[in-house]
N, C-alpha and C positions, 0 to 999 in steps of 0.2 A: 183636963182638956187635952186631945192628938195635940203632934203638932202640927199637925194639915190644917186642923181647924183653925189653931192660930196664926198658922202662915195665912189662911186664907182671910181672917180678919185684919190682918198688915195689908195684905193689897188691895179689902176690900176699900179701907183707911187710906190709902195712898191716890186708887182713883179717885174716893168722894173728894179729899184734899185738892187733888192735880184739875178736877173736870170742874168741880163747884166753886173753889176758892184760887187755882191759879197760883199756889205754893209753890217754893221754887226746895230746892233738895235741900239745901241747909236747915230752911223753916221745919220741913216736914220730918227730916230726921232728929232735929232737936224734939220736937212733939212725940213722935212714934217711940223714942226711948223713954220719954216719961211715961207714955202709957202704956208700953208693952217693954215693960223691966225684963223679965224672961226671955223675951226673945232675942235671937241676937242679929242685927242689921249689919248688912255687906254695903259699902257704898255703893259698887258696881251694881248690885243686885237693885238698890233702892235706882240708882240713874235710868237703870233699866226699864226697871216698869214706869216711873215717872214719863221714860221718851215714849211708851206704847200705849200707856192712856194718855199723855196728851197728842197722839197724833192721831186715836178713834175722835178728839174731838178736830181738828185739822178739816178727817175725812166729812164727818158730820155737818159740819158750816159747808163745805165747798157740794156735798150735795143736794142741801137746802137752798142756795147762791144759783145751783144748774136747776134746779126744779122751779126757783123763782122765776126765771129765765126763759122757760120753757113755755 
């Protein structure tokens, strides 16, 4: 397996974590190193995307909130 592939299996793991369960960085990097041994995780990297998928769901409620509204 690239390792694009596998990077892109870490983020794809980081949003379903961050949008579906609400995981905070500690939870998710203890998990992600058990199941991606190989890989190697940056904290900054992980804070990272943690703050970019959880602010698609931010954007998502507050345009659901204006279309209820409407």
């Amino acid at each position: 397996m690239s390792v694009a592939t596998q990077y892109r299996k870490v983020l794809d793991e980081i949003k379903f974590l961050t949008q579906e369960y609400g995981l905070g960085a500690k939870v998710q990097c203890q998990y992600l190193l058990k199941k991606f041994t190989t890989q190697s995780l940056y904290d900054h990297d992980l804070y990272h995307a943690i703050c970019k998928y959880k602010n698609q769901i931010d954007v998502t409620k507050t345009d659901r909130i204006v279309e209820a509204l409407l």
